[in-house]
C-alpha positions, 0 to 999 in steps of 0.5 A: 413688513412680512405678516407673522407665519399662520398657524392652523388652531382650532377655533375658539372654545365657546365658538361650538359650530352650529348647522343653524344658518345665518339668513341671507340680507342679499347684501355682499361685501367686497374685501380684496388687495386687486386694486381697481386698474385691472379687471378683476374686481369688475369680474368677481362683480359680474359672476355675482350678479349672473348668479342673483341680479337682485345683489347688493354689492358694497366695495369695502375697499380693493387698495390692501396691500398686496398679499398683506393677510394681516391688513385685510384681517385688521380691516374686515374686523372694523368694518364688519360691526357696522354692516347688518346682519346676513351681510356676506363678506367676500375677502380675498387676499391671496397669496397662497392662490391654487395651493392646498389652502382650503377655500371657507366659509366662516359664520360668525356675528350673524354675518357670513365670511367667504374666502381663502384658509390663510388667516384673514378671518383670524380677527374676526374669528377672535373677537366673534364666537363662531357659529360654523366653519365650512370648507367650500367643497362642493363644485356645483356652486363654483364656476367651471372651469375653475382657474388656478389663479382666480379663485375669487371670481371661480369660488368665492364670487359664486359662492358668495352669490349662492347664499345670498340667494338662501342656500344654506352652508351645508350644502357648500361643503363640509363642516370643519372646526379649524381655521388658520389664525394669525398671532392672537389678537389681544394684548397680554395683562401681566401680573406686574400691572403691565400690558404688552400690545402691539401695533396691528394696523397703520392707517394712511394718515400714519396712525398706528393702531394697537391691539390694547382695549379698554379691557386691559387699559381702563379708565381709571388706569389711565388717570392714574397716569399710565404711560405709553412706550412705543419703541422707548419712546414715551407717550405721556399724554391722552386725549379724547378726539384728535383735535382737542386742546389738552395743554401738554406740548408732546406731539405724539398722544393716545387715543381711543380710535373708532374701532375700538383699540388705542392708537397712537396719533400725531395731529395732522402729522404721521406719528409713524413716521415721528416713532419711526415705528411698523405694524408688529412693534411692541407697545408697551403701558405701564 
């Protein structure tokens, strides 16, 4: 399914950008949809540690599915919460690569954000108040020469390396206060009492994440029996962990997932492919 079309917002209103940086934990994280069969990852890998030997270097993950923003987005934001501060997360899903989109660095929960402009750290960017926004302008810190198709390795690696070693932000290039968002990220409360969500994420056992929080969805809305509807299908029944016993025969539920949205789950069953039901479907609780 084609990612909604980014639009270019200005950043959130109590996110006032801040010279102040973030200190560098000398931890970099990697995000990418380059698989592990060619030899881009191992490059970006490389101009790291040329930069500073002392890196660490975590693997998030390299299998997103090519070009999908949204998916990269989705999985930066839950992971981000569970890395230490000054953690600087290289995410490259790019397929705007050698065009006008700007190359960012984006300061938010105390952690550093490096990448491409086209909405990856639109999630983040909505969940995190942001500190600072800097458009990577400043070649002395980009590898030479520069190619058109390997940002990752010629901007973002190098980049990445220069704040773990304590460069500051400023020094990369020019404070900015815009970004590329995504669609907004939370669900909408309606006057009626309703929630109007959507399906944001798809995990590989076929568990698909909405965008509802226990902000708009409570608990004591929930005993009070609130119903799902996923593509006018009703999901009556939740529980607290996949496998509990609740007496009730549906074989599609609710649960709170570990990033913190309502998902909807089948036990040891794709309840995607039992909803027939894509990232972007309306969710619908009432």
């Amino acid at each position: 399914m084609k990612t909604g079309t980014p639009k270019r917002e200005t950043g959130r209103r109590d996110a006032k950008p801040s010279r102040r940086p973030v200190s560098a934990s000398g931890l970099i994280a990697l995000l990418t949809d380059f698989g592990t069969a060619d030899y881009f990852v191992a490059a970006v890998k490389g101009v790291i540690l040329a930069a500073n030997p002392q890196a660490s270097i975590v693997d998030i993950t390299h299998d997103i599915p090519p070009h999908d923003i949204e998916a990269g987005a989705f999985t930066l934001l839950a992971t981000c919460s569970s890395f230490p501060d000054g953690t600087i997360y290289v995410a490259v899903v790019d397929p705007g690569v050698g065009s006008s989109r700007r190359p960012i660095m984006v300061q938010a929960n105390q952690q550093v954000f490096v990448g491409p402009d086209n909405g990856i750290f639109s999630y983040v960017c909505d969940r995190y108040a942001v500190k600072q926004i800097v458009h990577l302008t400043n070649d002395e810190y980009f590898r030479d020469p520069v190619s058109a198709t390997f940002n990752g390795r010629d901007i973002f690696a190098p980049v990445a390396a220069a704040l773990s070693t304590g460069i500051k932000p400023g020094h990369l290039g020019e404070t900015v206060a815009d970004y590329i968002k995504l669609k907004p990220l939370s669900a909408e409360a309606l006057p009626n009492g309703q929630i109007v969500g959507r399906i944001i994420n798809i995990d590989r056992f076929g568990n698909c994440v909405t965008n509802i929080t226990p902000v708009e969805l409570t608990p004591e809305m929930i005993v009070a029996g609130a119903k799902v509807r996923v593509k006018r299908k009703l999901v009556k029944s939740f529980r607290s962990y996949f496998a509990e016993e609740t007496g009730s025969k549906d074989r599609v539920f609710a649960v709170w997932g570990s990033a913190g949205f309502l998902e909807i789950a089948a036990a040891q069953e794709s309840a995607a492919r039992i909803l027939n039901a894509s990232r972007g479907d309306e969710v619908i609780v009432s």
